[in-house]
C-alpha positions in Angstrom: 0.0 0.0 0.0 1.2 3.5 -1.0 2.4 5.7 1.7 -0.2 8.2 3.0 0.1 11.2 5.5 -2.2 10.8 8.6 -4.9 13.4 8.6 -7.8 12.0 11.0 -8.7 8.5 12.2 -6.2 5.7 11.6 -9.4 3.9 9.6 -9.8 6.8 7.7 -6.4 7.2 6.4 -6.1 2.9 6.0 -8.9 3.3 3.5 -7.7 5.7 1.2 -9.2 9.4 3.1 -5.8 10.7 4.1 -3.8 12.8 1.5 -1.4 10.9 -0.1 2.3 11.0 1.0 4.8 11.6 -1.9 7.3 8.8 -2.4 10.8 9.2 -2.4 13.1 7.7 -4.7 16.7 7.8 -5.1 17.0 9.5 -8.7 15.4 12.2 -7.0 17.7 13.1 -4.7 21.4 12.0 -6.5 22.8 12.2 -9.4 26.5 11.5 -11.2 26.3 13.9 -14.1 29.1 13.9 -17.1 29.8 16.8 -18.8 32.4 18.7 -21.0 33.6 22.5 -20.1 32.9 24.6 -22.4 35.2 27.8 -21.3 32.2 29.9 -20.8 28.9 29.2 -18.5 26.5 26.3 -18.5 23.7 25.1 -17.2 23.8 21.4 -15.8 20.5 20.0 -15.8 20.7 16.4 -13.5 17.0 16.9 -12.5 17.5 17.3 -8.5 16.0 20.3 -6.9 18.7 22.1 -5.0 17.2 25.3 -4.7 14.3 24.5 -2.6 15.5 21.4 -1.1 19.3 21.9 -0.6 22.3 19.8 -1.0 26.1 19.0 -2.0 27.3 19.2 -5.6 30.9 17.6 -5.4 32.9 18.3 -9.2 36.1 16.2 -10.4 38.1 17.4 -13.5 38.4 13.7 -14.7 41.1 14.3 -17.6 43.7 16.2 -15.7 45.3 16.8 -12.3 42.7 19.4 -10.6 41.5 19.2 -7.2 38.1 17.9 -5.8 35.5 21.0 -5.4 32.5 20.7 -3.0 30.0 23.3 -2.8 26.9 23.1 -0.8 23.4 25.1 -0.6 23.9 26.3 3.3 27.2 27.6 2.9 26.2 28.9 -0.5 27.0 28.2 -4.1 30.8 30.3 -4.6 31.7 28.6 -1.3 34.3 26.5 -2.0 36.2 23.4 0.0 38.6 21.2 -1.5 38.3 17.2 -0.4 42.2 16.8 -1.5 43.2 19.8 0.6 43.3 21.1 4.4 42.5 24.6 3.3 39.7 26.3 5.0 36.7 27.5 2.8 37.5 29.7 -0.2 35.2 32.1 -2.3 35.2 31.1 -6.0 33.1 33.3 -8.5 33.8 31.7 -11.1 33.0 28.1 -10.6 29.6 27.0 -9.5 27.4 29.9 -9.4 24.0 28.6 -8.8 21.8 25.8 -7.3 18.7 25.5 -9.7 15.5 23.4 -8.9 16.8 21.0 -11.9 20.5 21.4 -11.1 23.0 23.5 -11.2 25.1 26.7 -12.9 29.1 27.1 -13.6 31.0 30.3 -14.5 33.5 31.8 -16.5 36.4 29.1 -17.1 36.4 28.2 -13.1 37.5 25.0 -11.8 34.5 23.3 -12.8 34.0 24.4 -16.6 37.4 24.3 -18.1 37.1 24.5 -21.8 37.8 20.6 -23.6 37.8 19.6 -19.8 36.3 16.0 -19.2 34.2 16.4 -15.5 32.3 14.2 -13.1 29.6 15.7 -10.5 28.0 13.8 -7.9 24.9 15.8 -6.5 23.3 14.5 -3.2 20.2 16.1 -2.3 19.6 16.8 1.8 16.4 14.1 2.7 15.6 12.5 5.7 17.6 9.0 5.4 19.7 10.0 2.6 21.5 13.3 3.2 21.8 16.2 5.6 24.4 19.3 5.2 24.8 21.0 8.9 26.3 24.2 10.1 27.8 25.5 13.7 29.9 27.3 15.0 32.5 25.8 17.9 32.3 26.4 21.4 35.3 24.4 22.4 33.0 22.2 24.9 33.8 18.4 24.5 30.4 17.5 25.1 28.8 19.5 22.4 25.7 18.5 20.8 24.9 19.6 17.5 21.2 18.9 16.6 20.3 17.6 12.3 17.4 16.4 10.3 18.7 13.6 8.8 16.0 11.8 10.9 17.9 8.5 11.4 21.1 7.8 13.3 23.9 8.7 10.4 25.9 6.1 9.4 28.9 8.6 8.3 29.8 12.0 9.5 32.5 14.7 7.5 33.0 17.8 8.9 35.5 20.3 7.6 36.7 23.6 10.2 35.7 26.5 7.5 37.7 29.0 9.6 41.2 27.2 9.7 43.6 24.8 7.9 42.9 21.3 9.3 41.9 17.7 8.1 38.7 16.2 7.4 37.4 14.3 9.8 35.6 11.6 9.2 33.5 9.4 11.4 32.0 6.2 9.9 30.1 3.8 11.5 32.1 0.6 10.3 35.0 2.1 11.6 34.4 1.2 15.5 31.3 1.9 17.7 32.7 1.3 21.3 35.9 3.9 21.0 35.7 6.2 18.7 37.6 6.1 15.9 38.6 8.9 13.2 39.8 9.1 10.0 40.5 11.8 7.4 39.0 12.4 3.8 41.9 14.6 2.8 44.9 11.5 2.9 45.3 8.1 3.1 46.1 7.7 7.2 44.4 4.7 8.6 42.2 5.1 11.5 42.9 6.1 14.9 41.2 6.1 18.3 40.0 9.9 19.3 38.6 8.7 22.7 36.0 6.7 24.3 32.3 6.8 23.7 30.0 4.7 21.8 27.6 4.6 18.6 24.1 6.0 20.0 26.1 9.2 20.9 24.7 9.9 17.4 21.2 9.7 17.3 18.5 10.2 14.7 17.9 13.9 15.9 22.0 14.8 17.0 25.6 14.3 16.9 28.4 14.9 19.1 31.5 16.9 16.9 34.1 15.7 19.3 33.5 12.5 18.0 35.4 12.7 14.8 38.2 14.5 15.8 41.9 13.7 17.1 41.6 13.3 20.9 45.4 15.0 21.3 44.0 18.5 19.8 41.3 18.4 22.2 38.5 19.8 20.0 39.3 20.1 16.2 35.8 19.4 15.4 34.6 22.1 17.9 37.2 25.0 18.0 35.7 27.7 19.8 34.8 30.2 17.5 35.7 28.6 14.0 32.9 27.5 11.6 32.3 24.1 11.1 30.0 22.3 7.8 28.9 18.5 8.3 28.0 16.3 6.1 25.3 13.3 7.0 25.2 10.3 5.1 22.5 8.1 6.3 22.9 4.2 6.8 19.9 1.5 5.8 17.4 3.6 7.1 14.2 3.2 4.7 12.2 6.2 3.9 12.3 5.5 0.2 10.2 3.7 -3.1 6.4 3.3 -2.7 6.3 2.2 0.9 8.8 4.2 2.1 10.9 0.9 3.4 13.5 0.4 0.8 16.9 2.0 1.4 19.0 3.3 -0.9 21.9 4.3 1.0 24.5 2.0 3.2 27.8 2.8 5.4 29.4 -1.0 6.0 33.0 -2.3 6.4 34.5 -5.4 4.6 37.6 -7.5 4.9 39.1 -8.0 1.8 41.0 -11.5 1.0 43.1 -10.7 -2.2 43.0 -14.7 -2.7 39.0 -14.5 -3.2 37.6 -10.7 -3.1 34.5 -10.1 -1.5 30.9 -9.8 -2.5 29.3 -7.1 -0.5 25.3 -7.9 0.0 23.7 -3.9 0.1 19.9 -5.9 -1.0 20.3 -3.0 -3.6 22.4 -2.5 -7.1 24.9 0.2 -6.4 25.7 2.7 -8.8 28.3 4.9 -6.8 30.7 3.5 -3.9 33.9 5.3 -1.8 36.2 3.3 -0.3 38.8 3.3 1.8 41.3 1.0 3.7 41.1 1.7 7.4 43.9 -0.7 8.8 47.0 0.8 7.0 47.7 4.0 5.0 50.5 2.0 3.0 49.4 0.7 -0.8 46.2 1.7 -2.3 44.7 3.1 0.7 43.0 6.4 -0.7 39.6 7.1 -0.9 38.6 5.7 -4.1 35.5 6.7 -5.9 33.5 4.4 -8.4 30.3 5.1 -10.3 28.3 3.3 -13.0 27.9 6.3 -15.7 32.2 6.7 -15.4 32.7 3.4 -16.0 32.2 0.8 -13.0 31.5 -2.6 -15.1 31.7 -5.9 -15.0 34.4 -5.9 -18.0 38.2 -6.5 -17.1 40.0 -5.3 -19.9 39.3 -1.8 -19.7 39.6 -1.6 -16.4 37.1 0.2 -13.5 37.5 4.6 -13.8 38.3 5.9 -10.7 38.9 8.9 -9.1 40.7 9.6 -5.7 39.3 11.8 -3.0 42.2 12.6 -1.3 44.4 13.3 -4.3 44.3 15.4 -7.5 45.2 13.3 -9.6 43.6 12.6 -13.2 40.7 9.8 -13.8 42.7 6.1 -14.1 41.5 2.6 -15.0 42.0 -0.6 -12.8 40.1 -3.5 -12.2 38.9 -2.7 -8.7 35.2 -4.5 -8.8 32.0 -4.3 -10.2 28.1 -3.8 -9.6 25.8 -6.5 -8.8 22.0 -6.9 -8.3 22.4 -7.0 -4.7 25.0 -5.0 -4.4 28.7 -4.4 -5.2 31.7 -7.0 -5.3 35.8 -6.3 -5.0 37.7 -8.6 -7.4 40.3 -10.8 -6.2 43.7 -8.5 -7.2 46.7 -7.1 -5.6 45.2 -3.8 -6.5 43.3 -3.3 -3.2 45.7 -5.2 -0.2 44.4 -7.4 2.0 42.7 -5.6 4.6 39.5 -4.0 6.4 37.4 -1.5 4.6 34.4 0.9 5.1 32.3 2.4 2.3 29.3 4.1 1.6 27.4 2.9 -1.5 24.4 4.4 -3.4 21.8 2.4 -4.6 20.8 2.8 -8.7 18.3 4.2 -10.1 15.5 4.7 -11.3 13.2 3.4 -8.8 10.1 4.6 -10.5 7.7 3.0 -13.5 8.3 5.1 -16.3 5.1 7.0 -17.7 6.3 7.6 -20.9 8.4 5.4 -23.7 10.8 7.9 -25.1 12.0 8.3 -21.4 13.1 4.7 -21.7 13.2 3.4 -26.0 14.6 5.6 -28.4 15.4 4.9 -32.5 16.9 6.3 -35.0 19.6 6.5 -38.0 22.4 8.0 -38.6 24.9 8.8 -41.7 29.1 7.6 -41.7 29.6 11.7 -39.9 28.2 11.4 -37.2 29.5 9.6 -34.1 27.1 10.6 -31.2 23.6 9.0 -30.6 21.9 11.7 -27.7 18.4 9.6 -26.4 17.5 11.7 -24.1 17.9 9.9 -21.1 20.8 7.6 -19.4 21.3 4.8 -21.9 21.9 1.2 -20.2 21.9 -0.9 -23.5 21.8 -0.5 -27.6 21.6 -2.2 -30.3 23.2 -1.0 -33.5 23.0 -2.4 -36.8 25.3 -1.2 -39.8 25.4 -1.3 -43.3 28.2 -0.2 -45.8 26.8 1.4 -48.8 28.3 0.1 -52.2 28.4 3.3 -54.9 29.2 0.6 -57.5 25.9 -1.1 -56.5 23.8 2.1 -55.3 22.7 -0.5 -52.4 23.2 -1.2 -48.8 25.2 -4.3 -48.0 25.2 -6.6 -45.3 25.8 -5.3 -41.9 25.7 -7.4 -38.4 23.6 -5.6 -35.5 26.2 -4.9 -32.8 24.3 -5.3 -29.2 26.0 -3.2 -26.4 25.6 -2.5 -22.6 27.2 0.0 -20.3 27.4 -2.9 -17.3 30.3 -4.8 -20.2 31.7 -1.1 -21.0 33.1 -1.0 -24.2 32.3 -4.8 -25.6 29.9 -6.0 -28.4 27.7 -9.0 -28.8 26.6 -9.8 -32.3 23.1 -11.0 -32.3 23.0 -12.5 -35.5 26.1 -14.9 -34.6 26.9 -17.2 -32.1 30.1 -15.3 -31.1 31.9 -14.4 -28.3 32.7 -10.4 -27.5 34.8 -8.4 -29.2 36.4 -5.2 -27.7 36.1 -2.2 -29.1 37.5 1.6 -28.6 36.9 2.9 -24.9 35.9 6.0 -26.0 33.1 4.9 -28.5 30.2 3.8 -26.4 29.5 5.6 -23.0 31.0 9.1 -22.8 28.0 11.2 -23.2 25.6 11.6 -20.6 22.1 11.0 -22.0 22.7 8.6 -25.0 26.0 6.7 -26.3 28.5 7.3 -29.2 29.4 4.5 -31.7 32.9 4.5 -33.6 31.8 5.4 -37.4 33.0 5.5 -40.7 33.1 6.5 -44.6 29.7 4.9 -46.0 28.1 3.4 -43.5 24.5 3.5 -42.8 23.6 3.2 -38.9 20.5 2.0 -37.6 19.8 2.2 -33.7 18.2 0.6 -30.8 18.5 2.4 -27.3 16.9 1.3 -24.1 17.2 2.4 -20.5 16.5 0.2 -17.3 13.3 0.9 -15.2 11.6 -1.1 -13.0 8.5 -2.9 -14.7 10.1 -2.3 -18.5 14.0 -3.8 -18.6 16.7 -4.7 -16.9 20.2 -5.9 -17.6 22.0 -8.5 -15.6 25.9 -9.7 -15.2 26.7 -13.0 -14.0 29.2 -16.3 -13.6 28.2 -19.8 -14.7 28.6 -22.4 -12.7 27.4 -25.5 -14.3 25.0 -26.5 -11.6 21.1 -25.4 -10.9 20.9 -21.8 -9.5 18.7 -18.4 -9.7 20.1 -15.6 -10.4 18.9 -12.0 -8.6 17.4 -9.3 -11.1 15.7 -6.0 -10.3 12.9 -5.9 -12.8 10.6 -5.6 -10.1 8.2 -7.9 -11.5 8.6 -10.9 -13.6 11.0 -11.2 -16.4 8.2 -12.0 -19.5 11.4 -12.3 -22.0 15.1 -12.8 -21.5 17.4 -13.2 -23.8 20.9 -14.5 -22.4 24.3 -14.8 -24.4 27.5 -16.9 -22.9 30.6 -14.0 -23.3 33.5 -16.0 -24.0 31.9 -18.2 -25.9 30.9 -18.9 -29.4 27.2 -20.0 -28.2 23.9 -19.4 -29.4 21.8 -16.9 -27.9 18.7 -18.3 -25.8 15.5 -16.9 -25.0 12.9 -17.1 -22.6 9.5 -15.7 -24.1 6.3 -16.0 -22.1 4.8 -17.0 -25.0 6.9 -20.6 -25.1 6.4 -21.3 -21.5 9.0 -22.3 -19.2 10.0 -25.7 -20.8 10.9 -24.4 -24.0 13.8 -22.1 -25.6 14.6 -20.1 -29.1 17.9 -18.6 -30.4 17.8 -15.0 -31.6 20.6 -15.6 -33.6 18.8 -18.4 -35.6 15.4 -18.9 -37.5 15.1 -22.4 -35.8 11.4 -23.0 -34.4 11.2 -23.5 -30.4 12.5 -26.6 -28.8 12.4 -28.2 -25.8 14.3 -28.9 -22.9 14.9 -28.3 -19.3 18.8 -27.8 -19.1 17.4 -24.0 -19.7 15.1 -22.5 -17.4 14.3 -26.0 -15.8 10.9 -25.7 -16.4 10.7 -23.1 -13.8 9.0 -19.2 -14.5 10.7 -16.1 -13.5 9.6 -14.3 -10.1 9.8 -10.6 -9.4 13.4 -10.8 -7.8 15.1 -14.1 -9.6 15.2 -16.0 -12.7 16.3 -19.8 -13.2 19.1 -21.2 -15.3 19.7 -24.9 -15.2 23.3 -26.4 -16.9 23.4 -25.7 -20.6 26.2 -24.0 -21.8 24.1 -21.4 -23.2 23.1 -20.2 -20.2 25.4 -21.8 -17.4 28.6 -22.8 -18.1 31.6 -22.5 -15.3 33.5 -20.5 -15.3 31.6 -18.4 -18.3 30.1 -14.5 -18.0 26.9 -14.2 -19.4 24.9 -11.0 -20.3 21.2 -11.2 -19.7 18.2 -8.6 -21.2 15.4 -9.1 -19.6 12.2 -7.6 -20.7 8.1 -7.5 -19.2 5.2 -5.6 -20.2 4.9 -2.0 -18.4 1.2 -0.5 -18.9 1.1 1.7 -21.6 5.0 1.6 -22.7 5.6 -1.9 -23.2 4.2 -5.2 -24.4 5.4 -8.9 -24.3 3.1 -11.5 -25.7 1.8 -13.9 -28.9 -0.7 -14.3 -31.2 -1.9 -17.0 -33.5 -2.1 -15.8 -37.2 -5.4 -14.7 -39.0 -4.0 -14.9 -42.3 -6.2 -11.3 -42.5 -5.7 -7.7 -40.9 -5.4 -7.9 -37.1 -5.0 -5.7 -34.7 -2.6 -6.9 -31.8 -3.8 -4.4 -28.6 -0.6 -3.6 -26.4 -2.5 -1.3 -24.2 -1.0 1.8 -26.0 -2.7 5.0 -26.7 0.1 6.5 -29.3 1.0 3.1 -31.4 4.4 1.5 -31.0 7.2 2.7 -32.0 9.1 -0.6 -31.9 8.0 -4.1 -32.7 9.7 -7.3 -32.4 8.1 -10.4 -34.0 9.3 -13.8 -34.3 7.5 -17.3 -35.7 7.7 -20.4 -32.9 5.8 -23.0 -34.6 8.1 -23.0 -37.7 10.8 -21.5 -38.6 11.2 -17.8 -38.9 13.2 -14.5 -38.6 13.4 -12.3 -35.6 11.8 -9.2 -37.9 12.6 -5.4 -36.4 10.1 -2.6 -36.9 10.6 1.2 -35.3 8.6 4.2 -36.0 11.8 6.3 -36.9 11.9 3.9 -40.7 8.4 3.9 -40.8 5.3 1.9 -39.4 2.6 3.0 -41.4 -0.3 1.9 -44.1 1.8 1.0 -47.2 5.6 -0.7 -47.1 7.2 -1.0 -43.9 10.9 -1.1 -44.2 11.9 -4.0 -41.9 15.4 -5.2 -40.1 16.1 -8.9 -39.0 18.5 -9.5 -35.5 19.5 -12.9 -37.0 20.5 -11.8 -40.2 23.3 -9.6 -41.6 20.8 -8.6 -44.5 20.5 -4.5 -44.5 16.9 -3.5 -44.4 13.6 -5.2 -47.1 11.8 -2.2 -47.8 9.2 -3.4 -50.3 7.0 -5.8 -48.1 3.7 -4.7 -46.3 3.5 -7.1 -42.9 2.9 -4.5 -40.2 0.8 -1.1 -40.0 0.2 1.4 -37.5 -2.5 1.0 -34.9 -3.1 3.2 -31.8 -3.6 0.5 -29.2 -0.2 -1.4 -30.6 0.2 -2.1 -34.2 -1.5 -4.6 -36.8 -0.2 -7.3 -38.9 -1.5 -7.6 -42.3 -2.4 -10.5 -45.0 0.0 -13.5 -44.1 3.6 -12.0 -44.5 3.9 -12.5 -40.0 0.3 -13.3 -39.8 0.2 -17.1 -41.1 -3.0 -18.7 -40.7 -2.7 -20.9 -37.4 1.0 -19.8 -36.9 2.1 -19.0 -33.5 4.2 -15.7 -33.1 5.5 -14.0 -30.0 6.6 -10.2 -29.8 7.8 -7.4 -28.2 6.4 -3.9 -28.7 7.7 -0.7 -26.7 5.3 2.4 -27.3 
């Protein structure tokens, strides 16, 4: 049941009379925004409210040595602090200039909008359970009690002295609850004890600055006099998605065993960790920061982007870890040494349903000039499919369809082969914000397929065979309706789940084969709304394979998975749309058949439809009529994908 705001009579409000409590979800209130200076000023649009709500925007030059900038809405926005540096606060015209209700502004050339420059922000929002920015003044009483609205007991506290050089202290709840122990954001020291106490000295409602300071300087958190900021990260506390239970932020500690890694268990995908090393300052101790739009993957040959919190240095690429659907893991290396860790991890959004399908599906074509693909929104997967024009010909040759996704960074899948991966150029793929870039060239003809995840519509997951029965996690949010899994390494088919089979059958989408059946797939088991089966076939389970997994449901209104049995006349199939789809996937079961491609941006309409197939390198048939337009979905027509009796499944995205 939705949250609601008590207004009267606990019955009342049970039954629908209250008013309605807004939910909260994490895209809301954070954001890692990519962006290129541009010398001059710009607007950067990440869609959280900072003027009316408040918050930290924290920028990284990510292509040369520059230091961390952190401005915040209570200090205001030219008030600058450096993470990398002991200096107190500094006043900075010319970098950030504005919080916005969508975002924020930068200035003339500053340190955030250097022309050619290649920049990260992160931009936390203050919310109860998420965030909370706090100001004070010191008094130099040990006992001091400074009150905040983060409305849960935080699970980190940074404070910074404004006033005077001095360290960052950091406080973290994985880093000792019975003495208190301290570390600082601005080097690599491990931590030390600043005195006794214990954890419920910070409450939901307070803290206690003395806390996270050095106990031999008697009060660096509380200086009499200086001013102090502090910055409340929040720790499994709820107060987030439709019930306002799910979390979406954590503060935890692992030991890391370079012979194995670890796998950290946050219940959550996370799309942004820091980390540091609290037993040693020797090695790779720094605070290391990861994110998902960067370049946190699942891939090893390119490496995990990071940046360092304490240093200035430029962004660098090591395989440190990766995502996972419950939450993040640290690869077995000699990267990170053998030792305890804390960390405070973001969970990835979006946690709504879309409402719309150009927030989440986007099409087009491009000519052999052009080299960026902007959707409109954060792109999690593509598929592209090229063609080489011949001028001796005046035709299109054959082209495969190139299948992409930002968790296996700069590698393709071809779906009309069983192949393994190929690696391509880092820089073609995922270094625009909203959208991707694909490496071109002279002649070719590009057709494209974007998609973002959302809960309800698609989701994308990473994982290890093991040659044995097993579910694997996913965060669809409902059940997977189609999935369609390919084996990395290896030159495999790809197999499909479809709804429309049923649980004891499979199909390739690189093949026009009919179903079959068997249990090594799915054994004969359906999806659920948190896992998905895989029994021992190689396609889909193989030790110690990755595999790459689309999965795929119908979301009222903006997507569709089902079948039909062919007319043989005009049908109408009804997806629940109001606008027509803009995409159609169709393929034949009973017999065989392609895996046919229609999209709105080549043309679903009365007449010829041009049409693409993902098991064939064919470029586009342009002179058949199978599919029109139809408000509720789309129709097929006379018996081109309409066979009398056949049996067809589909996937249609409005």
């Amino acid at each position: 049941m939705p949250l609601q705001e008590t207004s009267g009579a606990a019955s009342y409000d049970a039954f629908g009379g209250g008013v309605a409590a807004v939910p909260n979800y994490i895209e809301d209130v954070f954001s890692t925004y990519l962006y290129t200076g541009n010398g001059s000023t710009q607007t950067i649009t990440n869609g959280i409210d900072l003027a009316g709500k408040g918050g930290l925007t924290w920028l990284k030059r990510r292509d040369a040595v520059r230091n961390h900038g952190l401005f915040d809405t209570v200090r205001g926005a030219t008030k600058l602090l450096y993470s990398d540096l002991t200096n107190a606060e500094y006043t900075d015209a010319y970098s950030l200039t504005s919080f916005n209700s969508n975002g924020f502004s930068l200035g003339l050339d500053g340190g955030g909008n250097a022309n050619g420059g290649t920049y990260a922000s992160w931009t936390f929002r203050k919310q109860p359970k998420f965030f909370d920015i706090v100001t004070y003044t010191g008094n130099g009483v040990s006992s001091r009690t400074i009150a905040h609205s983060l409305g849960s007991a935080p699970g980190c506290v940074i404070i910074k002295n404004l006033t005077s050089i001095g360290n960052w202290c950091v406080w973290h709840r994985g880093n000792g609850t019975t003495d208190y122990t301290a570390l600082s954001l601005n080097t690599t020291n491990s931590s030390g004890n600043v005195g006794p106490g214990n954890y419920p000295d910070f409450t939901s409602t307070t803290f206690k600055p003395n806390s996270v300071q050095a106990a031999s300087t008697g009060a660096i958190g509380n200086l009499d006099g200086d001013n102090y900021v502090a910055y409340l990260f929040a720790h499994n506390a709820g107060g987030f998605g439709l019930t306002g239970t799910d979390n979406v932020i954590s503060c935890g500690s692992f030991s890391l065993d370079s012979a194995v890694g670890v796998d950290v268990n946050l219940g959550y995908e996370a799309q942004w960790v820091m980390i540091k090393r609290t037993d040693s300052s020797a090695g790779s101790s720094g605070w290391y920061l990861l994110d998902t739009m960067r370049g946190w993957t699942v891939d090893t040959t390119f490496g995990d982007m990071y940046l360092v919190a304490n240093t200035t240095a430029a962004e660098a690429g090591q395989n440190i870890g990766r995502p996972t659907a419950t939450g993040f893991a640290i690869q077995a290396s000699t990267w990170l040494s053998t030792g305890d860790y804390i960390y405070i991890a973001i969970r990835r959004g979006p946690m709504k349903v879309p409402t719309s399908g150009t927030s989440v599906f986007y099409s087009s074509s491009f000519g052999d000039t052009q080299t960026s693909f902007p959707t409109g929104f954060v792109t999690d997967f593509a598929i592209n499919k090229v063609t080489y024009y011949n001028p001796d010909l005046g035709t299109y040759t054959d082209g495969s369809n190139f299948m992409l996704a930002r968790l296996t960074a700069n590698t393709t899948q071809v779906t009309n082969q069983a192949s393994t991966q190929s690696n391509l150029d880092p820089a073609s793929f995922w270094a625009i914000q909203d959208g991707y870039k694909w490496a071109n060239g002279s002649g070719y003809n590009i057709f494209g397929w974007a998609f973002a995840r959302a809960p309800s519509f698609a989701d994308v997951v990473c994982y290890t065979g093991n040659d044995t029965l097993r579910t694997i996690n996913h965060n669809l949010g409902v059940a997977p309706e189609m999935m369609i899994i390919k084996n990395r390494d290896t030159a495999l088919d790809w197999a499909v789940y479809h709804t429309g089979l049923g649980n004891t059958k499979y199909i390739f989408l690189n093949s026009t084969a009919a179903s079959a059946t068997a249990s090594s797939y799915w054994n004969d088991t359906s999806p659920t709304a948190s896992v998905f089966t895989v029994n021992t076939s190689n396609k889909v389970n193989s030790s110690p394979s990755p595999y790459l997994a689309y999965l795929f449901a119908t979301c009222a209104g903006i997507s569709k998975v089902g079948s039909y049995t062919g007319t043989g006349s005009t049908q109408t199939i009804d997806c629940g749309f109001t606008g027509g789809a803009r995409f159609v996937l169709i393929k034949r079961i009973n017999t065989t058949g392609d895996w046919f491609v229609y999209d709105s941006s080549r043309g679903i309409q009365s007449g010829n439809d041009p049409y693409l197939r993902f098991n064939s390198s064919l470029p586009a048939v342009t002179n058949t009529n199978y599919v029109d337009a139809a408000a509720s979905g789309f129709q097929v027509i006379g018996s081109g994908l309409n066979v009398s009796g056949g049996t067809y499944i589909f996937l249609a995205i409005a």
